[in-house]
N, C-alpha and C positions, 0 to 999 in steps of 0.2 A: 273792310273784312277781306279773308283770302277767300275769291269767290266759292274755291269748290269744299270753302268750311262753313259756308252763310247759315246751314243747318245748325250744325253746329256749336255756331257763335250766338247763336237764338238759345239755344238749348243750354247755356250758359247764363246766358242772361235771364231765363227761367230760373234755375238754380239760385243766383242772385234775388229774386225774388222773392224765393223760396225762404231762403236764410234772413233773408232781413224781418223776414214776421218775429224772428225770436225779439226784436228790440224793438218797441213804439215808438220811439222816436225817430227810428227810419222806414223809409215806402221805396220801394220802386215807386214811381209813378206813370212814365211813357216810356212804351219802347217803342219807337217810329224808324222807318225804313225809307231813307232816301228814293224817292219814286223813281224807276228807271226815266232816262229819257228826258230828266231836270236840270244834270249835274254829273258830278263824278261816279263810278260805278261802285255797288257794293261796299255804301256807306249806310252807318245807321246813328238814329240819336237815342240817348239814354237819359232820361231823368231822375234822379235822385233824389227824394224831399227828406231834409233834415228839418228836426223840431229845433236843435239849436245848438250852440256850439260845442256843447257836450256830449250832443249824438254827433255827430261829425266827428270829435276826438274818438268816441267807442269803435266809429267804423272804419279810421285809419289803424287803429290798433289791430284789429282785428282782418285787415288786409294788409298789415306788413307784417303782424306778428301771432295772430292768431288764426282762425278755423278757417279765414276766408283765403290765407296765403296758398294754397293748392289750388282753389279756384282764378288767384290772377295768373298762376304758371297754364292753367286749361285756357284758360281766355284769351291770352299774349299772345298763342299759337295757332289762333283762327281770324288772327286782324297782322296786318301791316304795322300801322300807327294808331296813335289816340292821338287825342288831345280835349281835355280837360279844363272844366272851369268853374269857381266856387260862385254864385249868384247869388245876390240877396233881394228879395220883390222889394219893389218900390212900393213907397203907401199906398197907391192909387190901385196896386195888383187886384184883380177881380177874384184870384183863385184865392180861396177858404176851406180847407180840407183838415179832418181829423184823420191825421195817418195811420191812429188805431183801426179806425174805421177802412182805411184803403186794403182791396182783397187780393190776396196773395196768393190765391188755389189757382191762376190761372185760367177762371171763366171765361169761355167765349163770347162774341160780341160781333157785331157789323164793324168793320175797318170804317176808317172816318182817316179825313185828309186835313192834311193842317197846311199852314204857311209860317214858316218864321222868318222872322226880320231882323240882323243884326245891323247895329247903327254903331258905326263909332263919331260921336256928335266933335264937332272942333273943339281945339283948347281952348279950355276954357268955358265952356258954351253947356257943357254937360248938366247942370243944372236948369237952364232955362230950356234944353231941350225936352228932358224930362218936365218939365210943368207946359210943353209946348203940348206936349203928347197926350197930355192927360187933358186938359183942358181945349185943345182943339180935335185931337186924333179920333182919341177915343168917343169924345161927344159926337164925331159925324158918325162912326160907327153905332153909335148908340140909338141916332137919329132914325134910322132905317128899322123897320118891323115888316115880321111875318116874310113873305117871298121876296122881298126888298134887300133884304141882308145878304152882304157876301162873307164876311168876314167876324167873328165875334172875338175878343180878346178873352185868352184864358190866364196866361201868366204874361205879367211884365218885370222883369229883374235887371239887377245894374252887376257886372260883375267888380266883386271885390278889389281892394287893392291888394298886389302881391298875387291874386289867385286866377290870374287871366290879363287878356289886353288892358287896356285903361287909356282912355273911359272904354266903355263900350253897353251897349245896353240892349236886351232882347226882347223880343215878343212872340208869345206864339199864339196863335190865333186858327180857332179852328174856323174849316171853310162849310159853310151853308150851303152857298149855291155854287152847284157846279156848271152853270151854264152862264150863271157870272163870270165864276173863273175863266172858262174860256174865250168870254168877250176879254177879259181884261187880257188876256194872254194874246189874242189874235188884233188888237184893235191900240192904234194910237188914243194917247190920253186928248180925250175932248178939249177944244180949246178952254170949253169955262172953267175945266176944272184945275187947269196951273194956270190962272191970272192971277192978279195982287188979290189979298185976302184970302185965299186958300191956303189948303194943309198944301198942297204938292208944291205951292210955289214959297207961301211964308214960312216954312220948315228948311228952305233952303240957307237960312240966316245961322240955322243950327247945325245940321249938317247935309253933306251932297256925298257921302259914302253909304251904303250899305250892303246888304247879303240878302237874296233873300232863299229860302229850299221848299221844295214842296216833300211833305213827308207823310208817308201814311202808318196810322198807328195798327200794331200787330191786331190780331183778334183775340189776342190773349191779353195784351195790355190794360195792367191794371185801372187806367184811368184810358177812355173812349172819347 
């Protein structure tokens, strides 16, 4: 964003909000702010949930040729760059939401902190990385209850071909414990936790790149 439009570019991305209630088959869903002090300045994330490729078709229509084309000239003019990306969950995705149901009036809420993880897994490797995830990742995360938890997976998606990197695959995971968080931020990783048979060490077969941001979702934000 151009920092001294940040209001601005929120106030937009409400609007977008706003507009998409007239169609069910599209939601806002997060609008998350790059937490100062993570990362690059006066960045934010935006998610979009489509019912499916026909709500997708309606809402390119309608951003290059219809009601919404005035709002990408308002919005171009309070960001630098984008960049953009079509994602489809993976089976294993924990998120289940009726988009009819997701609220568009902009209710307030408590901010809540997420983590996303972007992996681009090796060639080739993208599949077994994906059932690596599911089947070890998530289960340790699962493993842990009540004050124990640092991390819960909310969305996992693979970005499409044609509609972003390739492979690539994301996760966003909201954060529980923030006094985790700052262990895991201040403190090397334990020795037992990257020996053989771990996620940190046998994921490395799949891949040794990732992203990771910390973001905190607005207090307007449809989804908390």
């Amino acid at each position: 964003m151009v920092g001294t439009r940040e209001k601005e570019f929120e106030a937009a991305y409400q609007a977008w909000m706003a507009a998409l209630a007239d169609d069910q088959g599209a939601r806002l869903l997060w609008f998350l702010n790059h937490a100062h002090g993570t990362g690059p300045s006066y960045q934010a994330v935006t998610v979009t949930g489509l019912a499916d490729g026909a709500a997708w078709e309606r809402l390119t229509q309608r951003v290059h040729r219809g009601d919404l084309r005035p709002w990408v000239r308002e919005v171009d003019g309070c960001r630098h760059r984008v960049q953009g990306r079509l994602l489809m969950p993976l089976a294993w995705s924990p998120l289940d939401v009726d988009l009819a149901e997701v609220p568009t009036d902009g209710r307030h809420h408590d901010t809540t902190l997420y983590m996303e993880d972007t992996m681009w897994p090796k060639r080739g490797k993208v599949d077994e990385y994906i059932t690596a995830a599911r089947d070890v990742y998530a289960k340790v995360l699962g493993a842990h209850a009540g004050a124990d938890v640092l991390l819960r997976i909310e969305v996992a998606g693979q970005t499409m071909p044609g509609a972003g990197r390739w492979p690539e695959v994301t996760l966003i995971q909201k954060v529980h414990s923030m006094p985790g968080l700052v262990h895991l931020l201040t403190h090397d990783m334990p020795a037992d936790m990257s020996r053989p048979g771990t996620w940190m060490h046998d994921a490395l077969e799949y891949r040794d790149q990732w992203r990771s941001k910390l973001l905190r979702a607005a207090s307007w934000s449809p989804l908390s």
